[in-house]
Each structure stands twice: as C-alpha cells, then as structure tokens.
C-alpha positions in Angstrom: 19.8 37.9 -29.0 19.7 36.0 -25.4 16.8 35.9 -23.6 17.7 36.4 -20.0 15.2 35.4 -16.9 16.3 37.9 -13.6 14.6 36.6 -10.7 16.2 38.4 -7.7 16.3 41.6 -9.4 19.0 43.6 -11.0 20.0 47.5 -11.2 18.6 49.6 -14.1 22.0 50.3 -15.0 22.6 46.7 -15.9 19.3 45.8 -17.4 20.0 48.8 -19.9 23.3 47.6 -21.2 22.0 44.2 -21.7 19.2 45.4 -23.7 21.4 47.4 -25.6 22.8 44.8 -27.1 19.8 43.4 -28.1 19.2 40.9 -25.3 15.9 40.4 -24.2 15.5 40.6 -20.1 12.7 39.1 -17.7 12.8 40.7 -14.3 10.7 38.4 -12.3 11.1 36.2 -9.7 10.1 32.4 -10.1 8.9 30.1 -7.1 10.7 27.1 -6.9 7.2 24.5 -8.4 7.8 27.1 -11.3 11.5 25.9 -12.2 11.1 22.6 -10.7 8.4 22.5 -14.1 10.7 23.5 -16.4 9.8 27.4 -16.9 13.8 28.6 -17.0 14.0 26.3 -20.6 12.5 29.1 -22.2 15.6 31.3 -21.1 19.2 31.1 -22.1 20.7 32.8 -19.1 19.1 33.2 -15.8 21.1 35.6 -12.7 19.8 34.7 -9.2 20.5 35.9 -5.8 20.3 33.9 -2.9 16.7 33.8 -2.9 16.5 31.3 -6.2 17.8 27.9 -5.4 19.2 25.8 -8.3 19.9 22.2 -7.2 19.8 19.2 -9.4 16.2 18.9 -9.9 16.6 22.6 -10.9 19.2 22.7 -13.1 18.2 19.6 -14.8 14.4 20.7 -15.6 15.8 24.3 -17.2 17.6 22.4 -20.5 15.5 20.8 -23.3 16.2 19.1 -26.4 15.3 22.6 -28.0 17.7 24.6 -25.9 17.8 25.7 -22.8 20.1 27.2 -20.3 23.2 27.8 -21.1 24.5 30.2 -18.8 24.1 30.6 -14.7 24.9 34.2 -13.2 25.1 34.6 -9.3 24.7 38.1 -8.8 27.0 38.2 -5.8 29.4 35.4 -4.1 28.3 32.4 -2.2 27.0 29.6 -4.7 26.3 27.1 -2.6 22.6 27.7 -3.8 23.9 26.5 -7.5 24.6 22.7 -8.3 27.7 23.3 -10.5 28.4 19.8 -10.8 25.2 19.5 -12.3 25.7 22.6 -14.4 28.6 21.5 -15.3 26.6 18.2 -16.9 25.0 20.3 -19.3 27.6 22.5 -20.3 26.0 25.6 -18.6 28.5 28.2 -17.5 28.4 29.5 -14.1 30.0 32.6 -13.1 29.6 34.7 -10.0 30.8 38.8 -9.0 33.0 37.8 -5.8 34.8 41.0 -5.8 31.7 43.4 -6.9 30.2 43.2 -2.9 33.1 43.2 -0.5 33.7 46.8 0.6 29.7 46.9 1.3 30.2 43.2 3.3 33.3 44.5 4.9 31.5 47.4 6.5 28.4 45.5 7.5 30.8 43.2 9.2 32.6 45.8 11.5 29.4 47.4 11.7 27.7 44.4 13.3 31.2 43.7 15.1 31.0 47.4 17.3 26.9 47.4 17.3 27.8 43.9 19.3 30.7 45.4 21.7 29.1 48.7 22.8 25.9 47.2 23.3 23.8 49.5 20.0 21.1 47.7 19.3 20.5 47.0 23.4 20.5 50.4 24.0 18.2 51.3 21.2 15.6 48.2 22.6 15.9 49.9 25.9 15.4 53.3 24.9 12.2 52.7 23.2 11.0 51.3 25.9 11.7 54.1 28.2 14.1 52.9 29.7 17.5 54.9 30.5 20.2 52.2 31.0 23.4 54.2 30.9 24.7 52.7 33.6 24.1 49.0 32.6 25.2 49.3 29.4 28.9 49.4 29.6 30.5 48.2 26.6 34.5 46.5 25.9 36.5 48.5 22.9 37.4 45.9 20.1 40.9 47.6 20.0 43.3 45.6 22.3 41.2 42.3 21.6 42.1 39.7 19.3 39.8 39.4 15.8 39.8 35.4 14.8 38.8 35.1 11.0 37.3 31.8 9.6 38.3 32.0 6.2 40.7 34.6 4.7 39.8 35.5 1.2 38.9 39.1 -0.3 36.1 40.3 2.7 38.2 38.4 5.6 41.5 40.6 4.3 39.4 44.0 4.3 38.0 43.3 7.7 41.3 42.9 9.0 42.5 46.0 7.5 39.5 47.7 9.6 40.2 45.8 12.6 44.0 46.5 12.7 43.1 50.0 12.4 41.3 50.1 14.8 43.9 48.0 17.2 42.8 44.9 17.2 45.2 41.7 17.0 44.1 39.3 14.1 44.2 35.7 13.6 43.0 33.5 10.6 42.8 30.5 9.5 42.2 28.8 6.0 43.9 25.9 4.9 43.7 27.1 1.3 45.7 29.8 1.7 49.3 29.7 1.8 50.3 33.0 2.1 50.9 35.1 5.6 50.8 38.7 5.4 52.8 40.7 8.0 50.9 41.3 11.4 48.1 38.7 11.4 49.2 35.5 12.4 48.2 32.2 10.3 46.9 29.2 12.7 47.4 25.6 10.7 44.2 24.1 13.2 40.9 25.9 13.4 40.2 25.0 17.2 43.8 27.0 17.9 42.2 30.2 16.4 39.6 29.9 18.9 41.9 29.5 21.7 43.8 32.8 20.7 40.2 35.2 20.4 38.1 36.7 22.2 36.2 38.2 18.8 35.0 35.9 15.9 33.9 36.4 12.3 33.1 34.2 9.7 34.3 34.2 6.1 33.9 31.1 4.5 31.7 29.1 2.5 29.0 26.7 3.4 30.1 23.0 2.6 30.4 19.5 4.5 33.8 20.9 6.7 32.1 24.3 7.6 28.2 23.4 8.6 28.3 23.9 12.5 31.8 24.7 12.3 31.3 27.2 15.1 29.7 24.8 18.0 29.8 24.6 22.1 33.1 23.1 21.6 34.7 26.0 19.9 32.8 28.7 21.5 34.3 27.2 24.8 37.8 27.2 23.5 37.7 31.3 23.8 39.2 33.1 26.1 37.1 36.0 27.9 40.2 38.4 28.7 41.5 40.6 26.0 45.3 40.8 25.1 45.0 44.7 27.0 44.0 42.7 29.9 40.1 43.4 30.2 37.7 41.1 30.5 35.5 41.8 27.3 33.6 38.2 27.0 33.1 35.9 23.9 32.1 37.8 20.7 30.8 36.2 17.2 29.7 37.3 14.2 28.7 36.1 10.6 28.2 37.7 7.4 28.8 34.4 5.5 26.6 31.6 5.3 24.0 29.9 7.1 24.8 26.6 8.7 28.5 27.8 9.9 27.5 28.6 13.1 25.6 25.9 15.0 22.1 28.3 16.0 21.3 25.8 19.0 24.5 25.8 20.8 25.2 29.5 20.3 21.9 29.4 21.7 22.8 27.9 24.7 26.0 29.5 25.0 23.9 33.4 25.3 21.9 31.8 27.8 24.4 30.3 30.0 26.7 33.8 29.4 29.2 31.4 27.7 29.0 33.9 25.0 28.9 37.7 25.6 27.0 38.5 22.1 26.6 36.6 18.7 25.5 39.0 15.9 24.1 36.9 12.5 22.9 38.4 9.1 23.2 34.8 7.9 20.7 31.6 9.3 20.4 27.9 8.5 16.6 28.5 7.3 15.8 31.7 5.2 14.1 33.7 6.1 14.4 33.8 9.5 11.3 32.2 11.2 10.6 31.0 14.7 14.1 30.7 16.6 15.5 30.8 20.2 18.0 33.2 19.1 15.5 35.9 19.4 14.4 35.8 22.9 18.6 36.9 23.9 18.9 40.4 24.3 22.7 39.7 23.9 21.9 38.5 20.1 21.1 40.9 17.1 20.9 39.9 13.7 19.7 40.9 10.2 17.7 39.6 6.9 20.9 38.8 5.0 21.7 42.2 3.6 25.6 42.6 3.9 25.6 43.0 0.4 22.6 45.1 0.0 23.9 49.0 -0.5 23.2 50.9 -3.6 27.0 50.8 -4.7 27.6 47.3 -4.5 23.6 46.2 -6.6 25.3 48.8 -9.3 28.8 47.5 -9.4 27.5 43.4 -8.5 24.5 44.5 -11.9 27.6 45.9 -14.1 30.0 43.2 -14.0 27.3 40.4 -13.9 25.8 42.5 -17.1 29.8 42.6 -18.7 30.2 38.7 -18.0 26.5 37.7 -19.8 27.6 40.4 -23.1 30.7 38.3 -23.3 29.9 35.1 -23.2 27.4 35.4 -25.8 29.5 37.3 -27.9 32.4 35.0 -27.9 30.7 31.8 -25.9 33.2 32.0 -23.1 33.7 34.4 -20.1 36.9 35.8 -18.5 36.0 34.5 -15.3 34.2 31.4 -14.4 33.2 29.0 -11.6 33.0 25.7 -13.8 
C-alpha cells in the first residue's frame, strides 16, 4: 500500500481506483513553508497541478533516510513547476498525462482565438454597461489569415486541424520537429514565422530559449494584412506557459495599436495580480483553465491514477519524464 499526498485535487473517479487497490490517498493542498519542512516525506507519491511548485529545495526536503518520495505525478503537461533533475537525484520517477488534456486545450485555444477577432468579450463589457456598440464593433474572420504556431506538438497539430477548417493558412515552427505535414508550412527561424502571420498562438514550453520569446521585436515583425487581402491587425494568443510572451511589451504594443488584441490564460506571476494588461480593452485573458473541463479532470485523474497502480505494482511506468 502507497500513501499518496493530492494537493491540487483529483476526480472521484481516480481517487476510487487508487483506493481500490489499497492505496491510501490525501486530498489536500500543501503551502509551499509546508513542503519546504519536509511534510511530502511522509508520502510515497504526490500528483500536483500547476499550483504546487517542486524545485530543488522541494524535492530535496520530501526524501528521508526512512523513505520518502518516490514517485512525482503532474496531473496535466507542462513540468516546468517540477525539478526533474533533482528528482532524478533521488531516484523519484516523474511522469506527466500530455495527451489526457489536449482536445479541452485545443478548444480553449480557438475559442480565445475567435472571442479575440470578433471582438466577444468587448461587446459583452459594452453591453453591460449599456452601451449598444454594433457599429464599432466590427470584427476580421480568421479564415483567409495566416495562424503562426510556436511549437508544434499534440495541441499545436489539433489547433491547426481547427484553424484549417476553418480556412486559415498555418505556419509553425519547432526545431524539434522534423517532420512537415502537408498544408502547413515548416519555418527553420522563429522570427520568419512572425513575418508570414497576422494570428499567433503559443505551444511550447517554458525554458531559457522561450521566456519573452514573443517581444516588441517579434510582435513588429507581423504583418497587419491577411493573405484575402483585409486588413485584420496583429492577433496573439497563449494557452501555454507564462513567461513566453513578454507582458510589458505586448503591453505597449495594445497601447500603441501595434497589436490588434492579445488574449492570455497563461501569466509570468500566478495568479494574476496587479498588471497593465488589464486596463486594454483590446486584451482578455483567463485564470489558466485551458485544461479545466469535466472530460479532460476525468481522463487527466484516470491515466495519472493507471501510471501510480503501475509503478507500484511493478516499480516502473510505461511512460516517463526522467
């Protein structure tokens, strides 16, 4: 029997299965002076969320001479809230659900993409407040625009699926990908992607390359005039990390009307505080719930539940990070 520590929550679904194997589960969240004392050593496995940080300091006060952790679970993709190096150290396993969230991320990113273009959340402000803008609200159609995607892995492939079906011309680029499927055309230098859109979304992880990836630079780089020939502005949105865009200069770039509309579920500092983003009509964001829908917390709970079962049945996991 495991004892497992779940401190960003986990579906009932999930929980049940574990404890039908006999594990024992904690669902409760732990502040960070908690862990930084050593409170995880009682556990064997712990599955976080974004909201739980485990750095060095972290990782290194959740093992004991008596045990410890053995085994991290991020319940959903990005991990650049674990220190797997560190893991790694102390022979704890680390293993994500990459694939258990993307239809729910991929919708929230078109979603946030349209709500941007056709002016949504603008028209919803005004409306509240009495006002009846009909006719200052024209929107641009994303069809007959070009989509650039920063990264191209599992959620950047199903938002190009959306966006070509909707008629949009898509870009990418990733320099760990090698392959180039037909009709979206592969650029080799990131500041070339920008050149060819008017539309871009973010796809890839957080590191040293990526922070502020998406700065004045860049954003100036974009053209304003679709590939139909209609003047639709600079559009940019993020569903990815934190940190990728530069918040100051896309700041800026709304203010100057550089940039038609930036749209953001993801900041530098969570949660979302004081920022200059929020006095731009032309920005919307959200409190980092791509992934939050009812389908993806069962299927994210499940396969995070299947990989725990395993590896302390046979001490290894089908999939792993480190």
């Amino acid at each position: 029997m495991a004892r497992i520590a779940v401190t960003d929550g986990m579906s009932t679904k999930a929980v049940e299965m574990l404890e039908k194997m006999g594990h024992e589960v904690t669902l409760r969240h732990f502040g960070k002076e908690e862990i930084d004392s050593g409170t995880l050593s009682d556990f064997d496995a712990v599955v976080i969320r974004s909201a739980t940080k485990l750095h060095s300091r972290q990782i290194s006060a959740s093992v004991s001479d008596e045990g410890g952790l053995q085994f991290i679970g991020r319940a959903g993709v990005g991990v650049d809230n674990i220190d797997i190096n560190e893991a790694t150290k102390y022979n704890i396993k680390v293993c994500n659900t990459p694939g258990a969230s993307t239809r729910s991320v991929v919708e929230f990113t078109i979603g946030h993409l349209i709500a941007s273009t056709r002016n949504i959340v603008t028209a919803d402000r005004s409306l509240r407040s009495g006002i009846w803008a009909k006719k200052e609200l024209r929107g641009s159609e994303i069809g007959g625009k070009s989509l650039g995607l920063i990264g191209f892995g599992r959620i950047a492939r199903g938002v190009a699926n959306a966006a070509i079906a909707f008629g949009m011309q898509v870009h990418a680029y990733d320099p760990y990908v090698v392959d180039s499927p037909e009709g979206i055309t592969i650029h080799k230098e990131v500041d070339d992607l920008f050149r060819n859109c008017t539309h871009i979304s973010i796809h890839c992880n957080l590191t040293e390359e990526t922070r502020n990836l998406v700065n004045s630079h860049r954003i100036s780089l974009m053209p304003r005039i679709g590939t139909d020939g209609i003047e639709c502005g600079k559009h940019i949105v993020s569903c990815a990390r934190g940190g990728i865009v530069d918040e100051s200069a896309a700041s800026k770039a709304l203010a100057s009307g550089d940039l038609q509309s930036l749209a953001l579920d993801v900041f530098e500092n969570e949660p979302l505080d004081d920022s200059p983003l929020l006095s731009h009509e032309s920005f919307h964001g959200s409190p980092h719930i791509a992934a939050s829908t009812m389908e993806a917390q069962s299927r994210i709970g499940v396969e995070m539940a299947e990989l725990l079962i395993e590896f302390f049945e046979t001490g290894s996991t089908r999939t792993s990070l480190n």
